[in-house]
C-alpha positions, -999 to 999 in steps of 0.1 A, spaced: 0 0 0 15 35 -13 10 71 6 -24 83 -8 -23 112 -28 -62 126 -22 -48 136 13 -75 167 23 -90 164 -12 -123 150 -7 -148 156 21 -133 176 50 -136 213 67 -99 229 71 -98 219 100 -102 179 97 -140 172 105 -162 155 78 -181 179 59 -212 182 69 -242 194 46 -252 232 56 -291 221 60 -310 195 69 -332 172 46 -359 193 29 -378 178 4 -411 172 21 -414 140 3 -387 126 21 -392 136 57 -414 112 66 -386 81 62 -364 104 77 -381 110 108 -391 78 110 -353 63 109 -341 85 133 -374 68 155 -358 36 145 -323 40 154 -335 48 192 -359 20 192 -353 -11 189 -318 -7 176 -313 15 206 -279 15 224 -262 -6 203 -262 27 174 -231 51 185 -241 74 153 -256 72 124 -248 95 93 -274 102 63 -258 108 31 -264 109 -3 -292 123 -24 -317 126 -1 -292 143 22 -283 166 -6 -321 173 -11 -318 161 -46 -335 127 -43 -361 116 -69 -393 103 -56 -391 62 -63 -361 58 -78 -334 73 -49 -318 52 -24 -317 61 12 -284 59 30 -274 54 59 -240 52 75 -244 34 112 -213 30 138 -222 2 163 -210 7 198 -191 -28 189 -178 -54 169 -217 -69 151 -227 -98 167 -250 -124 147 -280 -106 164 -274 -71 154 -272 -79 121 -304 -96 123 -319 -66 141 -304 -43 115 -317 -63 86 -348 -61 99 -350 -23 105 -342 -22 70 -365 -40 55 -393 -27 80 -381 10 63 -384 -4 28 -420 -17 33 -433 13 51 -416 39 28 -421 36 -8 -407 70 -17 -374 53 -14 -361 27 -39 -343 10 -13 -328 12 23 -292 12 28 -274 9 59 -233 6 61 -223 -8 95 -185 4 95 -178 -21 121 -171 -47 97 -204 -61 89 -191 -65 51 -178 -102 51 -212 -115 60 -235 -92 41 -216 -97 8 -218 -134 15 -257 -131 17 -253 -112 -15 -236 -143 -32 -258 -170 -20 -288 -152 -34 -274 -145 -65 -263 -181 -71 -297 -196 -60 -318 -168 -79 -332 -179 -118 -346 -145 -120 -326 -125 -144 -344 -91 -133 -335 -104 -94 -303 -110 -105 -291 -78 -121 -311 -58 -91 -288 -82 -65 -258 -72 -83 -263 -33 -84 -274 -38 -45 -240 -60 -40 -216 -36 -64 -224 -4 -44 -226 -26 -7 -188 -37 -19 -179 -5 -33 -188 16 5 -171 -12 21 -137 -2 13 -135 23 34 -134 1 65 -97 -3 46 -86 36 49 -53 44 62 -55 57 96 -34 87 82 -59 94 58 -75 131 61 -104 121 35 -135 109 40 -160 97 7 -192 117 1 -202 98 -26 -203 62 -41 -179 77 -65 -155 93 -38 -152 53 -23 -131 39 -52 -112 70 -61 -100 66 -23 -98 34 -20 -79 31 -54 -53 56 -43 -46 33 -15 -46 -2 -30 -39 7 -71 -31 -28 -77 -71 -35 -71 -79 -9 -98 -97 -37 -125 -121 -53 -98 -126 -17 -86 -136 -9 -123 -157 -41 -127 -184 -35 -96 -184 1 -108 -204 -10 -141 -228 -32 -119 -232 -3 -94 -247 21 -119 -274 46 -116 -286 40 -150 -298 4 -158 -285 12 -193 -253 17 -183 -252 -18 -166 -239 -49 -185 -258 -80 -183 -248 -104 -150 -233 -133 -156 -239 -149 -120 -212 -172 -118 -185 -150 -128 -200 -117 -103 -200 -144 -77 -167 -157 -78 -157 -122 -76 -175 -109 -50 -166 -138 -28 -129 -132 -40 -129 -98 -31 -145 -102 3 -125 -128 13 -93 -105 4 -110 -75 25 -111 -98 55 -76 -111 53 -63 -73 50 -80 -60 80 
């Protein structure tokens, strides 16, 4: 691993604090699941949720009604255990059903949660016969993957991603020898469904578990 480059670059104030966005949500539209994850996050989830940060476009007020994602980074007061995850999964989906305004729910545990959320990922996708499921899977999976890296940021880094594109710029600079995967879950991890190629399940599989399993063995 080189010296990264994108030192003070992305994301942070002058004086070293992630960059916080200047107002709150305010697209009326989206309040609603707002205010009812921050409910969510103090019951059940409760004390085991140090913070939470909301990012993306519905922090950024530019989310578009049934087609936006809403994200959610969550820092644990610990290392997951099987039952958080459990729990977490569960306030997810409990979001998703309640709040169609959203496309999907998703929450980044930067404890490490990766490993076994990626592995979900890859059993579904290899059981699924849906190609529809499948590509939807593989988008979901891409951008899960993509986040992850930064569990893999040097601790002298003064960066911090405010975007699914900031991710593999940063995580790139890091580890440039994991530049071609980087560039392969990109393509699955578009906005656009045009701008996807077509899945071909056993190779995004192998991958995916490839990649996890290297994430785990360099933390």
């Amino acid at each position: 691993m080189r010296e990264q480059t994108l030192v003070a670059k992305i994301g942070v104030e002058l004086n070293g604090y992630i960059c916080m966005i200047p107002t709150g949500p305010n697209q009326s539209t989206f309040l609603a699941v707002v205010d009812d994850l921050r409910s969510m996050l103090c019951c059940p989830l409760g004390q085991r949720v140090d913070s939470a940060y909301l990012y993306g476009s519905v922090a950024r007020s530019e989310a578009v009604l049934g087609r936006s994602d809403l994200d959610v980074v969550l820092v644990l007061s610990g290392k997951p255990v099987l039952q958080d995850d459990i729990d977490i999964d569960a306030a997810r989906k409990a979001l998703e059903t309640r709040h169609s305004e959203v496309l999907k729910v998703d929450f980044d545990a930067v404890n490490g949660d990766f490993y076994e959320v990626l592995g979900g990922y890859a059993r579904r996708i290899s059981t699924e016969s849906d190609s529809a499921v499948i590509a939807r899977l593989a988008r979901e999976a891409s951008r899960k993957r993509i986040r992850a890296t930064n569990v893999l940021r040097p601790d002298v880094s003064s960066s911090w991603p405010q975007s699914l594109e900031d991710h593999p710029a940063l995580f790139i600079d890091a580890y440039p020898q994991m530049e071609q995967e980087t560039a392969f879950f990109r393509l699955f991890a578009a906005s656009s469904q045009s701008g996807r190629p077509q899945v071909v399940a056993a190779d995004f599989v192998e991958r995916l578990r490839a990649f996890s399993e290297w994430m785990r063995q360099e933390l």
